[in-house]
C-alpha positions in Angstrom: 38.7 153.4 -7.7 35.9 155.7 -7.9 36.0 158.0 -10.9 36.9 161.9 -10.0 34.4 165.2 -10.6 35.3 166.1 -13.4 35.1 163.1 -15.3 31.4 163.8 -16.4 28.0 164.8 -14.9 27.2 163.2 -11.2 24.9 160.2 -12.1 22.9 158.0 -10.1 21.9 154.7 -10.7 19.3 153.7 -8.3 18.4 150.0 -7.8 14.8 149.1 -6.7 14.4 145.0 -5.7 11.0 144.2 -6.5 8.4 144.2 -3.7 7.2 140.9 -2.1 5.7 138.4 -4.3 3.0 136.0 -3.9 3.4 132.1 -4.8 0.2 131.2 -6.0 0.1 127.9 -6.8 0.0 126.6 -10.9 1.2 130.3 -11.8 4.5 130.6 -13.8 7.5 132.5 -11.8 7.3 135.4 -14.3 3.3 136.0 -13.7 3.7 135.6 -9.9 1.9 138.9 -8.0 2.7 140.9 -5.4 1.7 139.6 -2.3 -0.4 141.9 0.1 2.8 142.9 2.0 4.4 143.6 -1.3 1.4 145.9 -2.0 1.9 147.8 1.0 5.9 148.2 0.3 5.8 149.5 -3.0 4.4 152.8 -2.1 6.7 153.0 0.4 9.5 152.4 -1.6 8.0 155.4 -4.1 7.8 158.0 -1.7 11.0 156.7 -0.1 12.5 157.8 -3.1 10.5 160.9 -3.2 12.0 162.0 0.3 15.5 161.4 -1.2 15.1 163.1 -3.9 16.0 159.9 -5.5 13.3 160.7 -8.7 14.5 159.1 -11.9 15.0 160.9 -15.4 14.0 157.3 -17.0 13.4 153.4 -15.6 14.4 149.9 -16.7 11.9 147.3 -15.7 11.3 143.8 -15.6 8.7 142.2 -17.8 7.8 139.9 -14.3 4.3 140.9 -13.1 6.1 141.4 -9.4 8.6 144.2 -11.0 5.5 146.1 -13.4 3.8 146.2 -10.2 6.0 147.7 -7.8 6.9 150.4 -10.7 3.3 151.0 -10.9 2.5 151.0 -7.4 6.1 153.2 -6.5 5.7 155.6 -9.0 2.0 156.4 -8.6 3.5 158.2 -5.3 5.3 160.8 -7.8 3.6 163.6 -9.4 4.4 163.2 -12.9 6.3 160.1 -13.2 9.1 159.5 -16.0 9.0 157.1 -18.6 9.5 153.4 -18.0 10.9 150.9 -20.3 10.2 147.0 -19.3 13.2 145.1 -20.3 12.5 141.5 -20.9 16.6 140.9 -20.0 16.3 141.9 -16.8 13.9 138.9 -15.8 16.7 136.8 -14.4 19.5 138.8 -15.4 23.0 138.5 -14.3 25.0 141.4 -14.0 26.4 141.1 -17.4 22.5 141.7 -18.4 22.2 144.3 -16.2 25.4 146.0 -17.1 24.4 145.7 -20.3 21.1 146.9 -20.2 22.4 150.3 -18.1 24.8 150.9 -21.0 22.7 151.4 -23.6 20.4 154.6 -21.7 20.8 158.1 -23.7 23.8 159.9 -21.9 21.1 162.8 -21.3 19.6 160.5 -18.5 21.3 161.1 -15.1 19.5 159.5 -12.6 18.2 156.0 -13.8 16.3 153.1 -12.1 16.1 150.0 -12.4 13.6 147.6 -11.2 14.5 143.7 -11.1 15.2 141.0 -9.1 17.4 139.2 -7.0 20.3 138.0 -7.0 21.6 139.9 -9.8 20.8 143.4 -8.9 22.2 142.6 -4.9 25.8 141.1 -7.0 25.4 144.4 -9.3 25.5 146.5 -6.6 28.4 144.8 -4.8 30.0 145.4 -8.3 29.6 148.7 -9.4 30.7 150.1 -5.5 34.1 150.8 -5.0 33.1 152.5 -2.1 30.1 153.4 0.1 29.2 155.8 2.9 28.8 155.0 6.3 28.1 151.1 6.4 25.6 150.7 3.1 28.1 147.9 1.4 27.9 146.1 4.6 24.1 146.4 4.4 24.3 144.7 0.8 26.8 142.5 1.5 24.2 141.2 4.7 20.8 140.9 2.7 19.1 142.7 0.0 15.8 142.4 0.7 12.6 142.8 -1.2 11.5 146.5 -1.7 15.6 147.3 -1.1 16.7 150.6 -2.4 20.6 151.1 -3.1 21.6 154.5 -4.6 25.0 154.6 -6.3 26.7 157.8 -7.7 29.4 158.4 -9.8 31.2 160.9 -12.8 30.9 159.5 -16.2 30.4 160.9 -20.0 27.4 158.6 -20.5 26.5 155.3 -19.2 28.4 153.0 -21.2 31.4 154.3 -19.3 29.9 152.7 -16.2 32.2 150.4 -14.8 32.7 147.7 -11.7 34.5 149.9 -8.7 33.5 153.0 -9.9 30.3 154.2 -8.1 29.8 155.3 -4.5 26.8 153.1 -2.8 25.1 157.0 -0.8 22.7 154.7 0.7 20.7 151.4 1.3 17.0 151.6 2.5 14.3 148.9 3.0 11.1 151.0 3.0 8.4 149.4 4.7 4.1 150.4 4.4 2.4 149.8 7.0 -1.2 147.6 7.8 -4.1 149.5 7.7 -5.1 148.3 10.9 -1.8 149.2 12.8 -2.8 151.9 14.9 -1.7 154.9 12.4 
């Protein structure tokens, strides 16, 4: 059931799957980079969320090299952008991390993101939506790719009141840059 207007300010919690690592070889998981593709998405995924007028009030972000570099490399495409708080929970997390993590943000912040990793924020997603518009759950359900956006809205007094089944997924995007040598 997906909570009524009414119930508190329209949130949105919008969930940001790291861009494309690397594998170097000798390097520990949580150090790996972004690979050159990754580079390229990042940006994409920041002005992405730019066009949607997706723009957060705060982020939660992985301590993992791959998640501090897409935040750095998405955000840069924002004028001014919001503060950022890396998380070391959310390396790994399940969604009992995540959920827990999400609950403690001030209820002043409306529109959160959170930047992490697969496959806990895909199975958070899958949680939280009751519901979703046109086929985005499908989407999630298929593959939540790297550089995967999922935007999920709902009513609620603060965030602690966050619940499984009680956000709308509005959409699912998998912004891609392009090669500087492509043509464009």
């Amino acid at each position: 059931m997906i909570a009524r207007a009414g119930a508190g300010p329209l949130r949105r919690l919008v969930v940001l799957r790291h861009a494309k690592s690397a594998w170097p070889e000798g390097v520990p998981d949580h150090e790996r980079p972004l690979a050159p593709r990754g580079r390229r998405d990042a940006p994409a995924a920041g002005r992405a969320l730019a066009e949607a007028d997706c723009l957060p009030d705060l982020a939660l972000c992985s301590t993992a090299l791959r998640a501090r570099q897409t935040w750095e490399l998405a955000s840069a495409q924002w004028g001014t952008p919001p503060p950022v708080r890396r998380d070391p929970r959310l390396y790994a997390a399940d969604v009992s991390d995540l959920l827990t993590a999400v609950h403690e943000v001030p209820a002043e912040v409306e529109t959160l993101l959170l930047v992490g990793h697969n496959p806990g924020l895909e199975e958070l997603v899958l949680e939280l939506a009751g519901d979703s518009l046109d086929d985005a759950l499908d989407e999630v359900r298929l593959k939540f790719p790297t550089s995967a956006i999922a935007v999920l809205a709902w009513h609620g007094p603060a965030w602690e009141a966050l619940a499984p089944g009680t956000a709308l997924l509005t959409s699912m995007l998998v912004p891609r840059g392009r090669k500087k040598n492509d043509g464009k």
